[in-house]
C-alpha positions in Angstrom: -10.2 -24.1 33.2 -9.3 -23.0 36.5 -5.9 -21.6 37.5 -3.5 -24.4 39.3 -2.2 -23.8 42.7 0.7 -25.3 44.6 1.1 -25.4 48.3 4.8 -26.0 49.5 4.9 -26.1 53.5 6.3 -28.7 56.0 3.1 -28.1 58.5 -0.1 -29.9 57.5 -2.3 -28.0 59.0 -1.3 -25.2 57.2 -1.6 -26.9 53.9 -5.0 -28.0 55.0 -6.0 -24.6 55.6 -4.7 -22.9 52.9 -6.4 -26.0 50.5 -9.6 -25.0 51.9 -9.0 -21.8 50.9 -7.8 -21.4 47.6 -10.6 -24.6 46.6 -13.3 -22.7 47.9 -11.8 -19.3 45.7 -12.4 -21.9 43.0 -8.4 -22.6 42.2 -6.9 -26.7 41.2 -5.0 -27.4 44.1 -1.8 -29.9 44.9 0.3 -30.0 48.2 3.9 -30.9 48.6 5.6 -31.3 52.2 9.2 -30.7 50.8 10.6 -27.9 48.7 12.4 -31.0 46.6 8.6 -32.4 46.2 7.3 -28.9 45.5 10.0 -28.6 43.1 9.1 -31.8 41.3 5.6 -31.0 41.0 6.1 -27.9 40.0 8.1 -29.2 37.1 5.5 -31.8 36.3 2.5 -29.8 36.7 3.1 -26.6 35.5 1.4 -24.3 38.6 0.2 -20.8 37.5 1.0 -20.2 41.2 3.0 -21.7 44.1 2.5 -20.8 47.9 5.9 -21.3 49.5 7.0 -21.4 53.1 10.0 -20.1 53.6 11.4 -22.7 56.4 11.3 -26.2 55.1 12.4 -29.1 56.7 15.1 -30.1 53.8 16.0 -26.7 52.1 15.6 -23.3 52.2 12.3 -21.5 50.4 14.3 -19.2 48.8 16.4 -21.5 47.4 13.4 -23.4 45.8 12.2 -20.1 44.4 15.4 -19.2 42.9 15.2 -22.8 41.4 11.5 -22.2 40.4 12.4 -19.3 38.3 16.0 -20.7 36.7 13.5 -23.7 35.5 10.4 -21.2 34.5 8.1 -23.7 36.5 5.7 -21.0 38.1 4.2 -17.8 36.8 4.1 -16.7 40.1 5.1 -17.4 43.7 4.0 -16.1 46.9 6.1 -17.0 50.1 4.6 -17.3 53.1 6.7 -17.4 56.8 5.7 -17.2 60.4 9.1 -15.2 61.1 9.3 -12.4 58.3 12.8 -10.9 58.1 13.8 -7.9 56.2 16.7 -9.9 54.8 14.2 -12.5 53.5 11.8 -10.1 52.4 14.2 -8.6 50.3 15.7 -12.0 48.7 12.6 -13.1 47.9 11.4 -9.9 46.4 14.6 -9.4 44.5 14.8 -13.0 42.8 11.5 -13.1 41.4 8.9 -13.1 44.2 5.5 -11.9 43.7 4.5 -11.0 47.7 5.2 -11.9 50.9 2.7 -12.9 53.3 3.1 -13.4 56.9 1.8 -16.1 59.6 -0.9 -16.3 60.9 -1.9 -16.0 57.4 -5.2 -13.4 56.8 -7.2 -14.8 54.4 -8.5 -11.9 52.9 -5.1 -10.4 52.6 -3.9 -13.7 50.6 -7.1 -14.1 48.6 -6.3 -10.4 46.9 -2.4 -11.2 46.8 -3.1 -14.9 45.1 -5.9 -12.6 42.6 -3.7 -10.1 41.9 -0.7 -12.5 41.0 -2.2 -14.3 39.0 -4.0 -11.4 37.0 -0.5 -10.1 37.1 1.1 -13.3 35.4 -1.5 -13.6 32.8 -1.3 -10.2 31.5 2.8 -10.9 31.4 2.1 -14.0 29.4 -0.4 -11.9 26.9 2.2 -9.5 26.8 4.9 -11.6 25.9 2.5 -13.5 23.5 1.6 -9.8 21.5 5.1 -8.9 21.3 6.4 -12.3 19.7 3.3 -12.2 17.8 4.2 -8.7 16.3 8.0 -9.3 16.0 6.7 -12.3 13.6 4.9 -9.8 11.5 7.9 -7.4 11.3 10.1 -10.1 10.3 7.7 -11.2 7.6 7.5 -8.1 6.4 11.1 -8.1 4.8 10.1 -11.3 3.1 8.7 -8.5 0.7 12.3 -8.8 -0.7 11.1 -10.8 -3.7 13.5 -11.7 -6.6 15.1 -14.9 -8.5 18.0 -13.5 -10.4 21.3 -14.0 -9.7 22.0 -10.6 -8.5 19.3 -10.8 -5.8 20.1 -14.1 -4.7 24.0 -12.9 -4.2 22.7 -9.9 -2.4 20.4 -11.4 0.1 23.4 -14.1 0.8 25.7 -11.0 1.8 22.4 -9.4 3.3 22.4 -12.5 5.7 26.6 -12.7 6.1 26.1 -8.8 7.2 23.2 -9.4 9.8 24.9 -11.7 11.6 28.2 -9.9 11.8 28.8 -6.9 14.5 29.5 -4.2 12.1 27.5 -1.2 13.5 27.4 1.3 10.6 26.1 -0.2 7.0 25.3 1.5 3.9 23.2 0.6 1.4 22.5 2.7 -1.6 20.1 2.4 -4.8 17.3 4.3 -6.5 14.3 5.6 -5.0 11.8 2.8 -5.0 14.5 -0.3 -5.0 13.2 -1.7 -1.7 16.6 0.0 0.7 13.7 -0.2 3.4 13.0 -3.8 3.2 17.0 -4.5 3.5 17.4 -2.5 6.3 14.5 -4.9 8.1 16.1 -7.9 7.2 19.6 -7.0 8.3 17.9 -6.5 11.6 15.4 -9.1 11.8 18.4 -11.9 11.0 20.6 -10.1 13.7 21.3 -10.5 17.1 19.4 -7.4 17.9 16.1 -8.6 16.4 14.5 -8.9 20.1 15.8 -4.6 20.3 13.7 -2.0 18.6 14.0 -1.0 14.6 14.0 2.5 14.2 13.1 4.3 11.2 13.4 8.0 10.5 13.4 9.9 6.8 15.9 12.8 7.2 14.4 14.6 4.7 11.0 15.1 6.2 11.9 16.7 9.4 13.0 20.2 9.4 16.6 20.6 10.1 16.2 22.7 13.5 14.4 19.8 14.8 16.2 16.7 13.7 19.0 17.3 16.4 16.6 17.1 19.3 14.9 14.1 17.0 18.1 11.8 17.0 19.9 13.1 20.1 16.9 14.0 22.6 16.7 17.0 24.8 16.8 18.2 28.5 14.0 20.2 29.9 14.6 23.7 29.0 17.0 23.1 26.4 14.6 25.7 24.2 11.3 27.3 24.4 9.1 24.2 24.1 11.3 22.3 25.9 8.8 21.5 28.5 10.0 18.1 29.6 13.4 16.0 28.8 13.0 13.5 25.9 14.7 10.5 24.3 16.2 10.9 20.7 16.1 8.0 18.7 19.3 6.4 19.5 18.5 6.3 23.1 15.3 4.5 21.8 16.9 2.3 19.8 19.7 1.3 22.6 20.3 -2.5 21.6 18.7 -2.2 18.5 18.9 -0.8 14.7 18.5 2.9 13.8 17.6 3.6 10.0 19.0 6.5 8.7 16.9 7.0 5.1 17.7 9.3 2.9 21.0 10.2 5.2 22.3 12.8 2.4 19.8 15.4 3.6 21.4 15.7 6.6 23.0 19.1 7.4 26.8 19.8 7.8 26.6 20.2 11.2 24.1 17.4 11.8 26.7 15.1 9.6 29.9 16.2 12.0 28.0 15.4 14.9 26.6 12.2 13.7 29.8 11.1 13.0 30.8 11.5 16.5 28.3 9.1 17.6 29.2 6.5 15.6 33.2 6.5 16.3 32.9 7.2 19.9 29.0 5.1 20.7 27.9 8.0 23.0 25.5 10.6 22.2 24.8 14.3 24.2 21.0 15.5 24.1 20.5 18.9 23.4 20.9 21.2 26.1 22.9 18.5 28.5 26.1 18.4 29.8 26.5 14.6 30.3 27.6 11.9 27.6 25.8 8.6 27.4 26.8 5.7 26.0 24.4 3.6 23.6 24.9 0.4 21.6 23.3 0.7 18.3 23.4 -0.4 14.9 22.8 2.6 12.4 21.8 1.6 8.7 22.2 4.3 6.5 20.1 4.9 2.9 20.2 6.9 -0.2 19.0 7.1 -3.4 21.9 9.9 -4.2 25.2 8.8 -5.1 27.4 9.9 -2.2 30.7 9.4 -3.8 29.8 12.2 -6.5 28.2 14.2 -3.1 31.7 14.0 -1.4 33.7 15.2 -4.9 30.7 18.3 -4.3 31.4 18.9 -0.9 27.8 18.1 -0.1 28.6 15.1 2.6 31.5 14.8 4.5 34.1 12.5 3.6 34.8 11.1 6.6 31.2 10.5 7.5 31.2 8.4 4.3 34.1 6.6 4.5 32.5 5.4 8.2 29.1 4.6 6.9 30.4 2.7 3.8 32.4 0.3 5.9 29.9 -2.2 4.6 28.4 -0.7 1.8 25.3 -2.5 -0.3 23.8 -1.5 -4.0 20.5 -2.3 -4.9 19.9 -2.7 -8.5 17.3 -1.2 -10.2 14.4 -3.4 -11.5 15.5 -2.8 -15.1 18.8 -4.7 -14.5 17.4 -7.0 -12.9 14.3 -7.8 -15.6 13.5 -11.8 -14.1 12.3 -10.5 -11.0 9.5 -8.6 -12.6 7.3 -11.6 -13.2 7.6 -13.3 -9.4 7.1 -9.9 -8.0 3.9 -9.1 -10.1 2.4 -12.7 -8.8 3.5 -11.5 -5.2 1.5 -7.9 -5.4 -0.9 -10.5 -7.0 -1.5 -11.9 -4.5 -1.3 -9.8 -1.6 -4.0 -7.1 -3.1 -6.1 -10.6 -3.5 -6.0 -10.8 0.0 -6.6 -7.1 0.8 -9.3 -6.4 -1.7 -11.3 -9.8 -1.3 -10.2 -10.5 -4.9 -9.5 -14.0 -6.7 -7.4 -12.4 -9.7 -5.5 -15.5 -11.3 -3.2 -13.7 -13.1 -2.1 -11.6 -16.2 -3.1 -11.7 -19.8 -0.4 -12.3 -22.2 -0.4 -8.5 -23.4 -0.1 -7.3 -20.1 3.0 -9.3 -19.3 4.6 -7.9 -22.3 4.0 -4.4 -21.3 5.1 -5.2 -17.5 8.6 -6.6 -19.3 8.6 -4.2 -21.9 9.0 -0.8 -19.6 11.8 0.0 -18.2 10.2 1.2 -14.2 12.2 4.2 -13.5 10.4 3.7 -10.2 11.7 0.3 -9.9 10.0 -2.0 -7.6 7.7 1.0 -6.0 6.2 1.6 -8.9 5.7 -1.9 -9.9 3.6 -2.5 -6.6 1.6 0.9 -7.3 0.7 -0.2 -11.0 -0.6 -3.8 -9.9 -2.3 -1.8 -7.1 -4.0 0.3 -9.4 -5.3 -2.7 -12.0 -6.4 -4.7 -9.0 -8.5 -2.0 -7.5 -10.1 -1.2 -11.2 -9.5 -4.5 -13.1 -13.5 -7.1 -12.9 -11.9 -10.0 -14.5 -9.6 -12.8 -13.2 -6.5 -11.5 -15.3 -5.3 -8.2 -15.4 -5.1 -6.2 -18.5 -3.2 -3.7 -20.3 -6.7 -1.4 -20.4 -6.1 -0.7 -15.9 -2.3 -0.7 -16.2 -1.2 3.2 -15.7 -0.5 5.4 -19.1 3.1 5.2 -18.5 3.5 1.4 -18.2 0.6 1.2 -20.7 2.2 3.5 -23.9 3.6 2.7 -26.4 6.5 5.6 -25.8 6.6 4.4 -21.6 10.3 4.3 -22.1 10.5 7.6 -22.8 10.6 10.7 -21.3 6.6 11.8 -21.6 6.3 14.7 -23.9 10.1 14.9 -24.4 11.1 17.7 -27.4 13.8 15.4 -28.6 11.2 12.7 -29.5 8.2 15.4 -30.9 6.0 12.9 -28.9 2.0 13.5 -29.7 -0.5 12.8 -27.2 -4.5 12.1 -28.0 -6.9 10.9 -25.7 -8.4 6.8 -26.3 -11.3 6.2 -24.4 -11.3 9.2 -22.0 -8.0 8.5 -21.2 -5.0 10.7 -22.4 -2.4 8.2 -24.5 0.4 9.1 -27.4 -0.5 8.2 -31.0 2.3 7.5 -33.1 2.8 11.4 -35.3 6.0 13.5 -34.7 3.7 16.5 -34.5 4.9 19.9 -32.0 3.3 23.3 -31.7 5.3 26.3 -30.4 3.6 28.1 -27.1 5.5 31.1 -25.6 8.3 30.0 -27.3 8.3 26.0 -26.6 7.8 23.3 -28.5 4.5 21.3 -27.0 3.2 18.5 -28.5 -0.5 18.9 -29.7 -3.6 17.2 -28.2 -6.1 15.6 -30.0 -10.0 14.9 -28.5 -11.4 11.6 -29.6 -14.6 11.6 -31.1 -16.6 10.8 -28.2 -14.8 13.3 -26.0 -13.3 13.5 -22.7 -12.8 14.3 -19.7 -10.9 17.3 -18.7 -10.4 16.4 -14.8 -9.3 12.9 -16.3 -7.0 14.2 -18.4 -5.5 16.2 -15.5 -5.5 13.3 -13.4 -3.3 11.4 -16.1 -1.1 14.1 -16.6 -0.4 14.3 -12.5 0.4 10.6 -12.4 2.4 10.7 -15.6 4.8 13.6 -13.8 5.5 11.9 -10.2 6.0 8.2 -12.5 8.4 10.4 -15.2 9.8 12.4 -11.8 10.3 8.8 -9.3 7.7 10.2 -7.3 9.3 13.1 -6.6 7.2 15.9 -5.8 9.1 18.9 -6.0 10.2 17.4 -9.7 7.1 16.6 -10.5 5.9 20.3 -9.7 8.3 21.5 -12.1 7.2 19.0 -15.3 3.6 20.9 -14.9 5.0 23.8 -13.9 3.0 24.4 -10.8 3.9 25.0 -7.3 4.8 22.1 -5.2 1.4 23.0 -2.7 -0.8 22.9 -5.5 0.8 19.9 -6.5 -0.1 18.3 -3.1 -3.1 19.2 -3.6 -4.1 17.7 -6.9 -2.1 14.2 -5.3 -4.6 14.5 -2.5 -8.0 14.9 -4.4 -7.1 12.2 -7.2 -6.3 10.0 -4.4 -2.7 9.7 -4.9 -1.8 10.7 -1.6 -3.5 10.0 2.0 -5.0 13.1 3.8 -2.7 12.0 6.9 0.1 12.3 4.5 -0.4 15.9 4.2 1.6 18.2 5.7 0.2 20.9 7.9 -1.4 24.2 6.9 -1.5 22.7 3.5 -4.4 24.2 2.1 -6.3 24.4 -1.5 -4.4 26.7 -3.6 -6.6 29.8 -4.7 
């Protein structure tokens, strides 16, 4: 369908002309003689462009396109006058004008100026069309906050109570894997500033030289790669949310001078000499318990006390043991979707080990175990036989291999699993439970694999933890993570090599 145009001018020769014109450049065309016609047709029929005369015989054209745009009833206007004065020029210009074309009106100058509006215009609209589209995605996305019980239901009502309030520094605290990310998107996405970017940073996984420059910005020069000012993240999320996660990594220094920010709303890049104001929201995350971190001197009282103005807790999935069931038909159902599956469901045995373990790694590791049986499970219910060896034993409660328990381990099936015997060997002076091959045989790169995953689950996924329970170095770690497939290549970090 061809783009509508609208012709507003008292002289009807003019109109005429300019009819001509814009028919034979293939455009719908309507006339009005008076700006309060053009305005009324404009209003009924929706123009994707409107040629307007300045001097009208009942009003003024700039008045008409200062109506036009109040109203939203024309992508785009071009005004047209025979006597062009700067004054004009810069009204029409500054309330919402496309161009300005003068009389006599060259043809070829209009015909690019009505081509160029209107490619103008429909890349706004496609614009404005990808960015609602995509702010309804992020919103969705903390629809992820799945949960029945009581204790979620009372949370996501403060949740919505604390969106729509103006505090400007929230807390929320809870073990690793308890969904603190999803809360801090739907305390923005139910705000005021959902229109304003969400920004998300991990203050753990930026080395503390750089995180300064990373939430404050810089000024060109400010150090030796300083080749060019930049914005810090509460310049870029002015109007919007800033998520602090993991904010008890944060240095001493980096802690007195966040706090600054947050009493007086005005940051300093690095290097400058100017204060700017900004007007942002920061949520703040941790999986640590700061109150025992301020009784350490390892975070600043006052720094706490400010962030924990409105202060959340997100119970782990073990307190909360009617939420595992909806959330395993959610995963469900969303790996249906992404792996082109049409799994109905679980067996009965597998939803008594899903309730039976107690998820140190809460609702994380939930998602990662249905994950896995998805990708490996060929039937329409998922078994126990795909579920990981810690949600899968028998001794998943406990700590894996713990001396206190004399836990044995054999392998079933090529896969490494704990048979029932109290039965511990002493190596280099510790106790270590013995192995046992099955028959068949194994698999030694299996059982390694098993053993890797059964330290990050054991560990809540962390690495440097997890390093320790196999007594490797953290690299080599990596390393093993990346070849079983536990971890993305892009989630390396660089110079991480093979270790010899």
């Amino acid at each position: 369908m061809s783009e509508k145009v609208l012709i507003v001018d008292d002289e009807r020769l003019v109109r005429w002309s300019l009819r001509q014109k814009c028919e034979e450049w293939g455009y719908q065309v309507t006339e009005a003689e008076t700006g309060a016609d053009g305005l009324r047709l404009a209003r009924n029929e929706s123009p994707d462009l409107v040629l307007l005369d300045v001097r009208l015989t009942d009003m003024n054209g700039l008045e008409v396109l200062q109506r036009l745009k109040q109203a939203g009833d024309a992508r785009a206007v071009i005004m047209i006058t025979a006597d062009p004065q700067l004054e004009d020029v810069k009204q029409a210009l500054k309330q919402g004008a496309y161009d300005f074309i003068g009389k006599p009106v060259d043809y070829d100058e209009l015909r690019v100026a009505v081509k160029n509006a209107l490619e103008a215009t429909l890349l706004r609209s496609e614009n404005e069309r990808l960015k609602k589209e995509v702010l309804q995605r992020r919103r969705a996305a903390y629809h992820d906050v799945v949960g029945e019980s009581q204790k979620m239901k009372d949370l996501m009502s403060f949740v919505n109570k604390v969106a729509s309030s103006e505090a400007t520094t929230i807390l929320i605290q809870g073990e690793s894997g308890t969904g603190k990310d999803l809360i801090s998107r739907a305390i923005h996405f139910e705000s005021r500033r959902k229109d304003k970017p969400l920004i998300v940073i991990n203050c753990s996984a930026i080395p503390e030289t750089l995180m300064e420059a990373e939430l404050f910005g810089h000024e060109k020069g400010a150090f030796t790669d300083a080749k060019a000012m930049k914005k810090g993240l509460f310049e870029q999320a002015d109007g919007g949310t800033l998520f602090l996660d993991e904010i008890g990594e944060l240095s001493g220094l980096l802690q007195a001078k966040l706090l600054r920010v947050l009493e007086e709303q005005v940051i300093r890049r690095v290097g400058g000499v100017k204060d700017q104001e900004v007007d942002v929201r920061v949520i703040a995350a941790s999986n640590r318990d700061l109150e025992r971190a301020v009784r350490e001197g390892q975070f600043r009282q006052d720094l706490y006390y400010r962030l924990a103005i409105i202060s959340l807790f997100l119970p782990p999935l073990r307190d909360r043991r009617e939420d595992i069931l909806p959330l395993v038909h959610f995963f469900i159902e969303r790996y249906n979707k992404r792996f082109r599956k049409s799994v109905r469901g679980i067996t009965p045995e597998t939803r008594d080990l899903l309730l039976r373990y107690e998820w140190p790694g809460n609702v994380r590791e939930l998602k990662n175990a249905i994950e896995r049986a998805m990708i490996l499970e060929d039937d329409d219910l998922l078994r126990p036989l795909y579920l990981p060896f810690s949600v899968g034993s028998p001794l998943s409660s406990l700590t894996a291999f713990e001396v206190s328990s004399g836990g044995n381990v054999a392998a079933t099936n090529g896969v490494v699993a704990p048979v029932a015997a109290h039965d511990v060997q002493v190596v280099n002076g510790k106790n270590v439970p013995r192995l046992s091959i099955p028959e068949g045989g194994t698999s030694l790169e299996e059982i390694e694999r098993t053993m890797v995953e059964l330290a990050m689950n054991q560990a809540n996924r962390n690495q440097t933890q997890a390093a320790k329970l196999l007594d490797i170095s953290r690299d080599a770690l990596r390393y093993k993570l990346k070849k079983f497939g536990f971890m993305h290549s892009d989630e390396d970090e660089p110079g991480t090599t093979p270790p010899a």
